[in-house]
C-alpha positions as CSV (number, residue, x, y, z in Angstrom):
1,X,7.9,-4.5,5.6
2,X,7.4,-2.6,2.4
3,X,9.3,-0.7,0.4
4,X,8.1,1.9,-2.1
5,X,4.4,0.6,-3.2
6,X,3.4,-1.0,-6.6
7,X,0.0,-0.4,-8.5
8,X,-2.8,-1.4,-6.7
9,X,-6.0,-2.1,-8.2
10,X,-8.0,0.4,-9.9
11,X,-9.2,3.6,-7.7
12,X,-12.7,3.6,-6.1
13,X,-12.5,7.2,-7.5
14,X,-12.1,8.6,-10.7
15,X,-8.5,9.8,-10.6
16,X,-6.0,8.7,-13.5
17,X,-2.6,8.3,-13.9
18,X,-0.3,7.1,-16.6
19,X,0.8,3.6,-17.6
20,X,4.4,2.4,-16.8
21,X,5.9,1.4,-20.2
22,X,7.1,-2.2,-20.8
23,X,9.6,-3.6,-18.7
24,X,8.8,-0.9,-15.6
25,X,6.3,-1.0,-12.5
26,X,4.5,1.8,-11.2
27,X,5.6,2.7,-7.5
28,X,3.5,5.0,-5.5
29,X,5.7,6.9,-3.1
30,X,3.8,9.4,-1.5
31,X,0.3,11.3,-1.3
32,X,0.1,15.6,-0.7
33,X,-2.5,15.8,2.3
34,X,-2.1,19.3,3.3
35,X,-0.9,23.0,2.7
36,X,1.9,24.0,5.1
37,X,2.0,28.0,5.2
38,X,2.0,30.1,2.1
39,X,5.0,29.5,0.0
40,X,3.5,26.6,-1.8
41,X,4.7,23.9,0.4
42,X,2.8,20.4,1.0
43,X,3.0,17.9,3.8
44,X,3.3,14.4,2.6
45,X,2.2,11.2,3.4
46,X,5.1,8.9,2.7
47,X,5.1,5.4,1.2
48,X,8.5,4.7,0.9
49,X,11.4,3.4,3.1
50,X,13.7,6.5,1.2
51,X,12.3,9.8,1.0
52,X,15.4,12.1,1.1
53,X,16.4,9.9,-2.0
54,X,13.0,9.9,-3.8
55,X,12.2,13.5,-2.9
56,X,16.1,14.7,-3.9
57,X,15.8,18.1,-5.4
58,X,14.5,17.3,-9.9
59,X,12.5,14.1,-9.0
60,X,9.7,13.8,-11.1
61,X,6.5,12.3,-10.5
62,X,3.5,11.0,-12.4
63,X,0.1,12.4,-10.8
64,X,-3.0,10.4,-9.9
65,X,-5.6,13.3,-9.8
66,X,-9.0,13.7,-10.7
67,X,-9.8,14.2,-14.7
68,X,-11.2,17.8,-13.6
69,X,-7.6,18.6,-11.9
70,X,-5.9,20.7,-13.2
71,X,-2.6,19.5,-13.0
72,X,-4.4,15.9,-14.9
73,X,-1.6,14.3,-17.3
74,X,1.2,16.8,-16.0
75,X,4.4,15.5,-14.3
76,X,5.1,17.1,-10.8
77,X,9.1,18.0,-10.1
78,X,10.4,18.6,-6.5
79,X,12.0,21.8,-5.9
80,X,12.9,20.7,-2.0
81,X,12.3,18.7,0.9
82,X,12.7,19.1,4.6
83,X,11.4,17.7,7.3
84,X,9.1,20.4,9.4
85,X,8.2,19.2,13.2
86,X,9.3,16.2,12.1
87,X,6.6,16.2,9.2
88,X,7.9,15.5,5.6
89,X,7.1,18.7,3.5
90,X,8.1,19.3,-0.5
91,X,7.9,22.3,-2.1
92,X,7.1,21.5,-6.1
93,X,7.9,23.4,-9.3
94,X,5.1,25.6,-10.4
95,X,3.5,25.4,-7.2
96,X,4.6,29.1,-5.6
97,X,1.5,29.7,-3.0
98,X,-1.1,28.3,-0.8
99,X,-4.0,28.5,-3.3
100,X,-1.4,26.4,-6.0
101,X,-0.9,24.1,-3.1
102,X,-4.3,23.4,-2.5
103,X,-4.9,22.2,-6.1
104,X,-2.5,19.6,-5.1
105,X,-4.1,17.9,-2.3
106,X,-5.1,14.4,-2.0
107,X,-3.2,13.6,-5.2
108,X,-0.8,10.5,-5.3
109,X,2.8,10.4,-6.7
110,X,3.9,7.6,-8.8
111,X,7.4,6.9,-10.2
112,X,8.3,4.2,-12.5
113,X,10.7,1.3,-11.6
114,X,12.3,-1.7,-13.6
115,X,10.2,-4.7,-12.5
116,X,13.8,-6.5,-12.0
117,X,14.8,-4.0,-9.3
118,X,15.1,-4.8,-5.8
119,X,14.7,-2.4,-2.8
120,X,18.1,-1.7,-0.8
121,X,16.0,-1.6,2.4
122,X,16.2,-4.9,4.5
123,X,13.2,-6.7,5.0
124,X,11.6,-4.6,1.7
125,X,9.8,-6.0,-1.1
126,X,8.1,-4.1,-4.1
127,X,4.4,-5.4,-4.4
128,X,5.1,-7.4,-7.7
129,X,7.6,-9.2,-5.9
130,X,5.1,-10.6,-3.3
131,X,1.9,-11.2,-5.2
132,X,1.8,-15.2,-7.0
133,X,4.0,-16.4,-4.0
134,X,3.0,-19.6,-2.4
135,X,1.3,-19.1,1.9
136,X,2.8,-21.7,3.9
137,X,1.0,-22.5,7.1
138,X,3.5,-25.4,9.2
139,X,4.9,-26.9,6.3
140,X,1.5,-27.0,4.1
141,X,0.7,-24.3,1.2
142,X,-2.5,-22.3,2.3
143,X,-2.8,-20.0,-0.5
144,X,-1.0,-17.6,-2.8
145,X,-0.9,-13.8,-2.1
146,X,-3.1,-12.2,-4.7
147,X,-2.4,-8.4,-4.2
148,X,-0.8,-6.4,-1.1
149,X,-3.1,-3.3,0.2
150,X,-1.4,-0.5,1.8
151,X,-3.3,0.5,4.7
152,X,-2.6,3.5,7.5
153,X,-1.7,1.3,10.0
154,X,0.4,-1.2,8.3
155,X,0.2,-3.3,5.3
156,X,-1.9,-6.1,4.5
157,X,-1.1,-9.5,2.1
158,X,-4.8,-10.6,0.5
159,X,-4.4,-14.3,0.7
160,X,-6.4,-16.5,-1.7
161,X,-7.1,-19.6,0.3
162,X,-6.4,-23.3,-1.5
163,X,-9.7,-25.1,-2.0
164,X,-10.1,-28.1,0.4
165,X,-12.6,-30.2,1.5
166,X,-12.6,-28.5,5.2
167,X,-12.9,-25.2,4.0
168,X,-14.8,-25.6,0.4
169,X,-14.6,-22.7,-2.1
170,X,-11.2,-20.4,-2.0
171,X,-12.0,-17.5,0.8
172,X,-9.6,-14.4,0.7
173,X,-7.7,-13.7,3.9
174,X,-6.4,-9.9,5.0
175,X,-3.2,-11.4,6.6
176,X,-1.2,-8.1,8.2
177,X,2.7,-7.8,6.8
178,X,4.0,-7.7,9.8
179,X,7.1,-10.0,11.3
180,X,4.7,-11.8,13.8
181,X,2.6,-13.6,11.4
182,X,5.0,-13.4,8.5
183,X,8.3,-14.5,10.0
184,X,9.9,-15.5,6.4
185,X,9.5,-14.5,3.0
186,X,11.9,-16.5,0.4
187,X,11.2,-14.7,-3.2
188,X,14.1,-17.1,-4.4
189,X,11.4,-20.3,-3.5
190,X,8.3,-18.4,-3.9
191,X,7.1,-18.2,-0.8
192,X,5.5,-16.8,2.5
193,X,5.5,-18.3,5.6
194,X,2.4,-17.2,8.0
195,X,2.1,-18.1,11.6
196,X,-1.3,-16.6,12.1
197,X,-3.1,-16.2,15.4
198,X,-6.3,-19.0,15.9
199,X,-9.4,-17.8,13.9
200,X,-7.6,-16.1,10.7
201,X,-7.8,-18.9,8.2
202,X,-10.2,-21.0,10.2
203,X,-13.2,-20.8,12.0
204,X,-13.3,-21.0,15.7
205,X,-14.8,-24.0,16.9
206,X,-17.9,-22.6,19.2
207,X,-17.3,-19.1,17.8
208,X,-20.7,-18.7,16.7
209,X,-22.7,-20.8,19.5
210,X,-23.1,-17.8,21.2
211,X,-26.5,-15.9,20.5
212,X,-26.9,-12.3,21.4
213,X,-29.9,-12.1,23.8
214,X,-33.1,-11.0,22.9
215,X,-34.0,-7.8,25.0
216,X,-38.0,-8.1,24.4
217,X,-37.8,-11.5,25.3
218,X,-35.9,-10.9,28.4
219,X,-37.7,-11.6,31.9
220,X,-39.4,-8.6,33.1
């Protein structure tokens, strides 16, 4: 239900990238996981709804890389990209072999984008879009979307839960993006509506009743 990803927070890791200037968001569109043959070519792990149109032949990236890399605080241009067994590959300017390729790998590409754009995919948001909205749970306001994690298997809203006197202090909630428990999103009202399955902002009554049984205590 995403579109091209924004910033998340900072890497567990020590790679860097640049800052967007003012008035621009970071998007991260893709991440090099392999070397395909010995040209120089990379498979791609792809993060956006649009690759033919962010991969297009001059497209520039900002690199997230280790300090030690060393293509650290240098831009990364597509030269092409084709789809290979119905894998997306790139090949990238100044990257003409295998052993160039592998310098490459694991390293995220980031492009900048006007904070007042919107995605032309249906159903697509850009993370800054999302996070601050209001979670609406049957009419009531649950919580406010704090950040959006982009996982392997789909995409996760980080929920902040209001503070109430059933639930005490504010708990954060991995609520998955997906159409079943996010039927609506209105950025216009600023807000998400959840319909989340029993147990994912509340406790389940009985839930932890249950005690595994004690094997050394068991009858002979």
């Amino acid at each position: 239900m995403a579109g091209d990803t924004n910033e998340p927070g900072e890497s567990p890791d020590s790679s860097a990238k640049a800052s967007a200037p003012s008035g621009k968001t970071q998007l991260r569109v893709g991440r090099l996981v392999k070397a395909h043959g010995l040209k120089g070519a990379i498979k791609l792990e792809l993060y956006t709804d649009d690759p033919e149109g962010r991969f297009a032949p001059g497209a520039t990236f900002t690199l997230q890389v280790p300090e030690a890399s060393p293509w650290h605080g240098k831009p990364l241009t597509v030269r092409e990209f084709r789809w290979m067994n119905s894998h997306p590959v790139a090949f990238f300017e100044g990257v003409d072999d295998r052993a160039g390729a592998e310098e490459l790998i694991r390293a995220i590409l980031w492009i900048d984008q006007d904070t007042d754009a919107a995605p032309t995919e249906d159903d697509a948001w850009f993370d800054h879009q999302l996070v601050g909205l209001d979670v609406v749970r049957d009419g009531v306001t649950v919580g406010r979307v704090i950040r959006v994690d982009h996982m392997p298997a789909q995409d996760l809203l980080i929920v902040r839960t209001t503070p109430d006197a059933a639930h005490g202090e504010p708990q954060e909630i991995l609520v998955p993006f997906v159409k079943a428990i996010v039927p609506e999103v209105d950025i216009t009202a600023g807000r998400v509506v959840v319909t989340p399955p029993a147990g994912l902002f509340e406790e389940i009554p009985g839930a932890d009743d249950a005690e595994p049984r004690d094997e050394d205590s068991a009858d002979a």
